[in-house]
VMD Tcl script that draws the C-alpha trace (Angstrom):
set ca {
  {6.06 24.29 -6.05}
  {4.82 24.60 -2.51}
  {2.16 26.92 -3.69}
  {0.66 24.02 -5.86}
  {-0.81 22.43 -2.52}
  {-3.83 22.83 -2.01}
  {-6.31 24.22 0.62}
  {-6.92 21.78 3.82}
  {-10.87 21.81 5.03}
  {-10.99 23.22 8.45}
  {-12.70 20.45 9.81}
  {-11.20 17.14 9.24}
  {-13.22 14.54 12.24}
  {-14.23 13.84 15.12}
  {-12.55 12.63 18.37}
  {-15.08 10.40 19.89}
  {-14.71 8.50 22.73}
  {-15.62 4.63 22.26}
  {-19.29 3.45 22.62}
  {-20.01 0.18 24.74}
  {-20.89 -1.60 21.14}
  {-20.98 -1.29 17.64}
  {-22.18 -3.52 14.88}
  {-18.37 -3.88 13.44}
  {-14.88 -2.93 14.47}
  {-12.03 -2.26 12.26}
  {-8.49 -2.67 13.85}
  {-6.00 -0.10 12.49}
  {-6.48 3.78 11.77}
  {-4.43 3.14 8.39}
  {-5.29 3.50 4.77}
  {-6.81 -0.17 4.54}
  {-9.29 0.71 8.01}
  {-10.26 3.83 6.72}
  {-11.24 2.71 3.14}
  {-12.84 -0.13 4.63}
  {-14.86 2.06 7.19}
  {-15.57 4.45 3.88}
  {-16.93 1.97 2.31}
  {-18.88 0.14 4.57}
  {-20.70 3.63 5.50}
  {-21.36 4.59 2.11}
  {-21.98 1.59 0.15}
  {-23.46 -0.77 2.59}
  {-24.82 1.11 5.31}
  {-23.32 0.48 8.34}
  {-22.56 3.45 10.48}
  {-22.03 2.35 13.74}
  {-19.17 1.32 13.61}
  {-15.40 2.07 14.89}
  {-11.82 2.24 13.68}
  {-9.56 1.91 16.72}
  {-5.75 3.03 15.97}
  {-3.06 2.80 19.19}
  {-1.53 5.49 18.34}
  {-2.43 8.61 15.77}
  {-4.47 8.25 12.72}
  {-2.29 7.30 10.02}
  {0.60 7.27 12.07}
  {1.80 3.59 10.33}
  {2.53 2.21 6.96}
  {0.25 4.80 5.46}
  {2.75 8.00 6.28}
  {5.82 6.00 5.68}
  {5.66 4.66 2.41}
  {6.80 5.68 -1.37}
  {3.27 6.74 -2.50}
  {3.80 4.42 -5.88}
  {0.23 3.63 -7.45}
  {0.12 0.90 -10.33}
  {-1.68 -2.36 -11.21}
  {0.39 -4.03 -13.86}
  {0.74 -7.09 -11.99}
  {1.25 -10.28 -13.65}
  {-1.31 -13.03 -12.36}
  {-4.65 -12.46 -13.52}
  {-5.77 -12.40 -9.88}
  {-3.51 -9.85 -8.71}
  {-4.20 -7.63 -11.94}
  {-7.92 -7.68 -11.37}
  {-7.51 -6.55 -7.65}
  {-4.96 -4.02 -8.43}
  {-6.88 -2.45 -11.84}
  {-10.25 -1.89 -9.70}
  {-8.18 -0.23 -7.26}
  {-6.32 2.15 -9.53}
  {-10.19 2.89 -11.17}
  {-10.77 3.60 -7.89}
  {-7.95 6.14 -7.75}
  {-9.06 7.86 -10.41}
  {-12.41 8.43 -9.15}
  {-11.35 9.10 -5.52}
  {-10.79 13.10 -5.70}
  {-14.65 13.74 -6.65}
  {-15.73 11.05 -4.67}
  {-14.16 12.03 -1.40}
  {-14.16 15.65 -2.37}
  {-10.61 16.25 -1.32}
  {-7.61 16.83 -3.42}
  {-4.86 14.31 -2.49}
  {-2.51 15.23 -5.01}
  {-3.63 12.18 -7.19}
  {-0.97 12.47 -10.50}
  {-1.13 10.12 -13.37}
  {2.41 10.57 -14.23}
  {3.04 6.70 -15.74}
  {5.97 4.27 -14.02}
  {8.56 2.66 -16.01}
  {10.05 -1.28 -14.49}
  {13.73 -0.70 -16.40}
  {14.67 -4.09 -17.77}
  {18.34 -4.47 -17.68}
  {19.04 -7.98 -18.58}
  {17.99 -10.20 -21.40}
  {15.95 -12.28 -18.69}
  {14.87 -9.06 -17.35}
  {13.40 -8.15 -21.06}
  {11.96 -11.56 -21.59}
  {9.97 -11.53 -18.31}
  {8.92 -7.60 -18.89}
  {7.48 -8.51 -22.08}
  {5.64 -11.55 -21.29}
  {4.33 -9.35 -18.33}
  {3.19 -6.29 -21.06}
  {1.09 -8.79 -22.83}
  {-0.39 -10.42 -19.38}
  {-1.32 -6.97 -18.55}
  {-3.22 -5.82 -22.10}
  {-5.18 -9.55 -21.78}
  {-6.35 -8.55 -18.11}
  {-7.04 -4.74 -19.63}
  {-4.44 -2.90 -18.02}
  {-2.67 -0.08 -20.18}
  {0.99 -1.32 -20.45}
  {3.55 -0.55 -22.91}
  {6.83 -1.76 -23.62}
  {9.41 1.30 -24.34}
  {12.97 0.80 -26.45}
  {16.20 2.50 -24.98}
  {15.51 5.58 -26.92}
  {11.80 6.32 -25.75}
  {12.52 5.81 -22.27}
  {15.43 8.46 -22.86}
  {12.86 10.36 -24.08}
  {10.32 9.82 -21.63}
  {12.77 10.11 -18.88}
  {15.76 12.57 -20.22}
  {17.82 12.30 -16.98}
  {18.38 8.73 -17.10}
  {21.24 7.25 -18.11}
  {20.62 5.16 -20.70}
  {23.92 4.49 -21.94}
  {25.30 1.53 -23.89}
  {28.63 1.46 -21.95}
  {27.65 1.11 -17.88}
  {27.63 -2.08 -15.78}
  {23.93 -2.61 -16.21}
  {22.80 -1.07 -18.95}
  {18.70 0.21 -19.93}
  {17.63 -2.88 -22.58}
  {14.45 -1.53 -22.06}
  {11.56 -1.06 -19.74}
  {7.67 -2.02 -19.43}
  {4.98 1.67 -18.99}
  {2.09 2.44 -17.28}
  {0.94 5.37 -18.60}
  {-2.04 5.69 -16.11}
  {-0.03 4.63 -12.99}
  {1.67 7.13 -10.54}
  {1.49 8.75 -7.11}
  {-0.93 10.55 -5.06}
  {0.11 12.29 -1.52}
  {-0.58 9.71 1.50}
  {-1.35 11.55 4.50}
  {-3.89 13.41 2.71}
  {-5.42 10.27 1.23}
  {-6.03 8.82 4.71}
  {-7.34 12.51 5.67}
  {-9.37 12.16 2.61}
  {-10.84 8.83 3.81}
  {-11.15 9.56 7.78}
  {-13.20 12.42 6.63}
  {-15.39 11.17 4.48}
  {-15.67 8.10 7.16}
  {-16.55 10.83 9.79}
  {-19.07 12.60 7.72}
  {-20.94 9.33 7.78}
  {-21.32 8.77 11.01}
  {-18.24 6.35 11.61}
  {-15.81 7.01 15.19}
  {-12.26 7.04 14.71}
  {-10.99 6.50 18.10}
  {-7.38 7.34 18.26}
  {-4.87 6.28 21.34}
  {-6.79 2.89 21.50}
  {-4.74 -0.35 21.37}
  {-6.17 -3.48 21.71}
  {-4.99 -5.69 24.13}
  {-7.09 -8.60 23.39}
  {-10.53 -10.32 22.12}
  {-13.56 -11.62 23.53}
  {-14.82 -15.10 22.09}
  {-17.99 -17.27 22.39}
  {-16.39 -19.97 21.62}
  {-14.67 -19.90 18.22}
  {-16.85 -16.41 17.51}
  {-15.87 -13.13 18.63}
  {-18.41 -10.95 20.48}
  {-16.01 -8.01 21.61}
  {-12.61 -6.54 21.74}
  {-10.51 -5.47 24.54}
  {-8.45 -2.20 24.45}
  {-6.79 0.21 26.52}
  {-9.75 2.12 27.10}
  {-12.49 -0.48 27.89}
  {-13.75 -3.44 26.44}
  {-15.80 -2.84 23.30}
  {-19.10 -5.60 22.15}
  {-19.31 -6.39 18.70}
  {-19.78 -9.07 16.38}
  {-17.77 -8.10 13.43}
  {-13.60 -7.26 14.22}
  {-11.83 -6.66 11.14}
  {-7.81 -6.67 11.19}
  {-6.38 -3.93 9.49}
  {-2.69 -3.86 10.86}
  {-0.32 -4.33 8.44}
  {3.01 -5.78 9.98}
  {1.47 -5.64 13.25}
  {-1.67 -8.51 11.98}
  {0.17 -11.73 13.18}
  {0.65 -10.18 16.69}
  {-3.57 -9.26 16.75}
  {-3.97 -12.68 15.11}
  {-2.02 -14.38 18.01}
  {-4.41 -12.47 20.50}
  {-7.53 -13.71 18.73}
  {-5.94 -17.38 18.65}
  {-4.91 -18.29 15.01}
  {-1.74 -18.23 13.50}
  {-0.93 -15.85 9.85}
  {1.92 -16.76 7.47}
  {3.13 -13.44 7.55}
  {6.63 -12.22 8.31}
  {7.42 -8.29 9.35}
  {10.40 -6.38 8.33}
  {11.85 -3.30 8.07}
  {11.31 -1.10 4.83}
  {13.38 1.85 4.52}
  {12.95 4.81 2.33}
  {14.65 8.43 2.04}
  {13.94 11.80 0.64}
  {16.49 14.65 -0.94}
  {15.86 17.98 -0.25}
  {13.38 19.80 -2.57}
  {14.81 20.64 -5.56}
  {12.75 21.94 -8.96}
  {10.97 19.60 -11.07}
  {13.47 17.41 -13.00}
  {11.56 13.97 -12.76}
  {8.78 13.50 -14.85}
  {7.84 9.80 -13.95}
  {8.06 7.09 -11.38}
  {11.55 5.01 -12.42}
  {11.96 1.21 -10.59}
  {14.47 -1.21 -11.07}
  {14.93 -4.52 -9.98}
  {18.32 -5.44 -10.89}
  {20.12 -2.13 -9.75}
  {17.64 -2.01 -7.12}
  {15.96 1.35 -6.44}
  {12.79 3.29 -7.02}
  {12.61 6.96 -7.68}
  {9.68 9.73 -8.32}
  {9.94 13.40 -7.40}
  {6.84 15.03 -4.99}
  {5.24 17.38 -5.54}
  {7.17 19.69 -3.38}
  {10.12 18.77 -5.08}
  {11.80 16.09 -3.19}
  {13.06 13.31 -4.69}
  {11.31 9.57 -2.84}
  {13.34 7.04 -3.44}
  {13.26 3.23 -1.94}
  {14.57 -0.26 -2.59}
  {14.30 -3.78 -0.82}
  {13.39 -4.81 2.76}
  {16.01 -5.27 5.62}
  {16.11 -8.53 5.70}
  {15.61 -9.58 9.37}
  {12.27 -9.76 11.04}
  {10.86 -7.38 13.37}
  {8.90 -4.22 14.59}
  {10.77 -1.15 14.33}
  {10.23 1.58 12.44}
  {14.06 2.29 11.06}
  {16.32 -0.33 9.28}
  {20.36 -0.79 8.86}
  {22.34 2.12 7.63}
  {24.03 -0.01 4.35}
  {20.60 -0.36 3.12}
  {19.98 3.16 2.49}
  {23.44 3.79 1.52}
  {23.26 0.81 -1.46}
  {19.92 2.58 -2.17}
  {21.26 6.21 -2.79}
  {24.46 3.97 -4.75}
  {21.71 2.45 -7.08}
  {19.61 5.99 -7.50}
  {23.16 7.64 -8.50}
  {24.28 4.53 -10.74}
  {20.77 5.05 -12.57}
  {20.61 9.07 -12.55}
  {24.15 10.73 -12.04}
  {22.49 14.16 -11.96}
  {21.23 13.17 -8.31}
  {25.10 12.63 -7.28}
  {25.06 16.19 -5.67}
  {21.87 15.71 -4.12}
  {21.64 15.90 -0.33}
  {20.06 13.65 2.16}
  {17.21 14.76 3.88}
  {15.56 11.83 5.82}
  {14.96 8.49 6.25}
  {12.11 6.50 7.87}
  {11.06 3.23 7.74}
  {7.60 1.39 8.41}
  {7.15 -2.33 8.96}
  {5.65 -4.46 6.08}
  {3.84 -7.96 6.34}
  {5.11 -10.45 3.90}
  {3.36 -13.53 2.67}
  {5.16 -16.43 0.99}
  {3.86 -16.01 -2.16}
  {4.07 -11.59 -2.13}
  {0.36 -11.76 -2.74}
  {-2.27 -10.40 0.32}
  {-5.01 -12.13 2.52}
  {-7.61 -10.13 2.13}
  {-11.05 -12.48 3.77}
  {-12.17 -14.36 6.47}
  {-10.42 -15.45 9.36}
  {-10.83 -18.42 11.37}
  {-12.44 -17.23 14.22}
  {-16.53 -16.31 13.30}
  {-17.04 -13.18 13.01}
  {-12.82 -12.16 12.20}
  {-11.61 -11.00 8.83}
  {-8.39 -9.93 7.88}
  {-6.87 -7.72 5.64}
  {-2.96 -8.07 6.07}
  {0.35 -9.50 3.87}
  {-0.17 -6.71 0.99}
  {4.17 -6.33 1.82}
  {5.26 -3.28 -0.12}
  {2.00 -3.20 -2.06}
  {-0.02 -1.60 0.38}
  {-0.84 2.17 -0.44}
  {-2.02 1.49 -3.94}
  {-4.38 -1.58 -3.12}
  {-5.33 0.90 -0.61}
  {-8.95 1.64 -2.25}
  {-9.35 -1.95 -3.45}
  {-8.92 -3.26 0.08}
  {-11.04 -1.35 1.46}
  {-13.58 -2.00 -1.18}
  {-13.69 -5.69 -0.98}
  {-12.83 -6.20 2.77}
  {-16.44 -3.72 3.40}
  {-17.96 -6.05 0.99}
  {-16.49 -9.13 3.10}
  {-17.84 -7.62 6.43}
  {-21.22 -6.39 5.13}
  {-22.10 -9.63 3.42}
  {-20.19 -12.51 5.32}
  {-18.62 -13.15 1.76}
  {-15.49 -12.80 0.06}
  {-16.37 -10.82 -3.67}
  {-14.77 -11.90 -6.41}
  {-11.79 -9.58 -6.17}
  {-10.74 -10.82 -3.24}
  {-11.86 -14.91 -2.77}
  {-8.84 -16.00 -4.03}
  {-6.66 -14.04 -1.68}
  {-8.12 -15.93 0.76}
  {-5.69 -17.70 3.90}
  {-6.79 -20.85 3.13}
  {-5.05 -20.63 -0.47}
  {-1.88 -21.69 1.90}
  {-3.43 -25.12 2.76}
  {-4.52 -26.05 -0.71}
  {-1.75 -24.61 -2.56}
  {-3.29 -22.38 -4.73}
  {-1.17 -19.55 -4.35}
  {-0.28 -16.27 -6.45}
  {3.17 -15.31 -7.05}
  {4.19 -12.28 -7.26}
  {7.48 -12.00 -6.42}
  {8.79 -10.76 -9.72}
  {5.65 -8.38 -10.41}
  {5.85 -6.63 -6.75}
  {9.00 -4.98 -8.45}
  {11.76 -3.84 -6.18}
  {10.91 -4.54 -2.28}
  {10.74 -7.91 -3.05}
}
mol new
graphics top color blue
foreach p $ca { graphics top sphere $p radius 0.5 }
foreach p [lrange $ca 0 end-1] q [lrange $ca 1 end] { graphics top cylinder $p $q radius 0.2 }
display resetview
């Protein structure tokens, strides 16, 4: 399969060193930053500006996640952020003019339970009112959909059912943020690697410049795009997210030939499996449960996780363990992101997307660079806004964000 891959441009960006200003500032050399600097070059233009990542570009969340792209969310907020992302998706190859491996291969949620049907099917019809393609799939055509699943009457928990997105599926990450950083580049934007900023210069309550390890940088726009580092850079800048961090683990086998034609995810066994394009098989589950900032997790996680994976597929029971990683996801209360202004003038924040992140990816950056350019939340995005915590307007997701949570 390795021959599949394709062809990497020689020239991928720049390595500028910082400028003494710029008109904004985008914290974070992720997915989010990038699509937001993307966007703000090309749509709104506004060039001069920087993304500033601590370490290497991409180095985060973006690298270390499951690569799982879908928008069949229940609330009609959440499906309307997550459907113009995954139309987004879909145009992203031409756009960017970079092939990321983008493949449409459809995800099945397995419902296992009688509650776990009930819920699946209110969700299917949520979805079709909000236009999202969803589907709901007897035992015998997710058999035939997905041939090495056990779908047996006769196991602990066995396959009632399961809801389909035809149109959902997986793309490769790294080159998706290589996709975006050099598109960004093209533009005119710097992507400053080896930066980390230490702090934030304020007017008052308005920021006019941001302090990092290799000078202090004027500008009056700073957008946060850290992930499950955002409270910390929130702290700095004097304001407080409800956001917690943990651990989320994932693994790969070694690469084996195609046998997987789909994304699988269950909540009530608890795993999520797809197959690369190399051949590995991805698979991830739920979130350590403690808080905090390192990239790797507790060993029973991953071992319940390959448990689950075998329960579900027994042909992967003579698979071998490659690696593990983990990367450190932001959590709101209600699994739904804060994607808007902050409360400092001139802040706005992009952070609590949890396990969601890679496929709002293009959304995020879409509406944050319309937040930035115009002072004003669009549509997509106003009711992700942190103030939905005060007036108690919030957006569950808890059952909809599928396994991690």
């Amino acid at each position: 399969m390795a021959d599949l891959l394709p062809e990497h441009p020689d020239f991928l960006w720049r390595n500028p060193d910082p400028k003494p200003s710029y008109d904004a500032v985008i914290v974070g050399g992720g997915g989010h930053g990038l699509a937001t600097a993307y966007y703000l070059a090309a749509h709104h233009g506004m060039t001069n500006i920087a993304v500033l990542e601590r370490g290497w570009l991409a180095g985060g969340n973006m690298a270390r996640n499951t690569t799982i792209i879908r928008s069949n969310y229940l609330w009609d907020e959440s499906a309307a952020i997550y459907e113009h992302s995954l139309k987004l998706w879909e145009q992203l190859p031409e756009e960017l003019e970079y092939d990321f491996l983008f493949s449409q291969r459809g995800v099945m949620n397995l419902a296992h339970t009688l509650q776990d049907v009930r819920e699946s099917v209110r969700r299917v019809g949520a979805n079709r009112l909000n236009g999202v393609d969803a589907e709901w799939l007897e035992p015998d055509q997710v058999k035939e959909l997905c041939p090495i699943l056990n779908t047996s009457e006769d196991i602990r928990y066995p396959v009632l059912g399961a809801t389909y997105q035809p149109r959902a599926g997986i793309a490769k990450h790294d080159h998706v943020a290589w996709a975006f950083a050099r598109k960004a580049d093209e533009l005119g934007v710097d992507i400053i690697q080896n930066c980390e900023v230490t702090g934030f210069v304020k007017d008052g309550n308005r920021v006019v410049g941001v302090q990092t390890s290799r000078g202090t940088i004027a500008t009056d726009k700073v957008a946060l795009c850290a992930a499950g580092h955002s409270s910390v850079l929130a702290k700095l800048a004097g304001f407080d997210l409800p956001i917690q961090s943990h651990p989320l683990q994932a693994l790969v086998s070694e690469l084996h030939e195609p046998v997987h034609p789909t994304v699988v995810m269950s909540n009530h066994v608890h795993v999520y499996v797809s197959q690369a394009h190399k051949g590995e098989l991805v698979m991830g589950a739920g979130i350590d449960s403690y808080n905090g900032y390192g990239q790797r997790g507790a060993f029973h996680v991953i071992e319940e996780q390959m448990a689950a994976a075998v329960e579900l597929f027994p042909i992967f029971a003579r698979a071998h363990l490659l690696r593990t990683w983990g990367g450190i996801v932001d959590v709101t209360l209600d699994a739904s992101p804060i994607v808007g202004k902050a409360p400092v003038e001139g802040m706005y924040v992009n952070c609590g997307w949890g396990t969601g992140g890679f496929k709002g990816t293009p959304g995020a950056g879409w509406t944050m660079a319309h937040t930035i350019a115009t002072d004003t939340p669009h549509d997509l995005n106003a009711p992700f806004a942190l103030e939905r915590f005060e007036t108690g307007a919030l957006i569950d997701e808890h059952g909809a964000a599928a396994v991690a949570h």
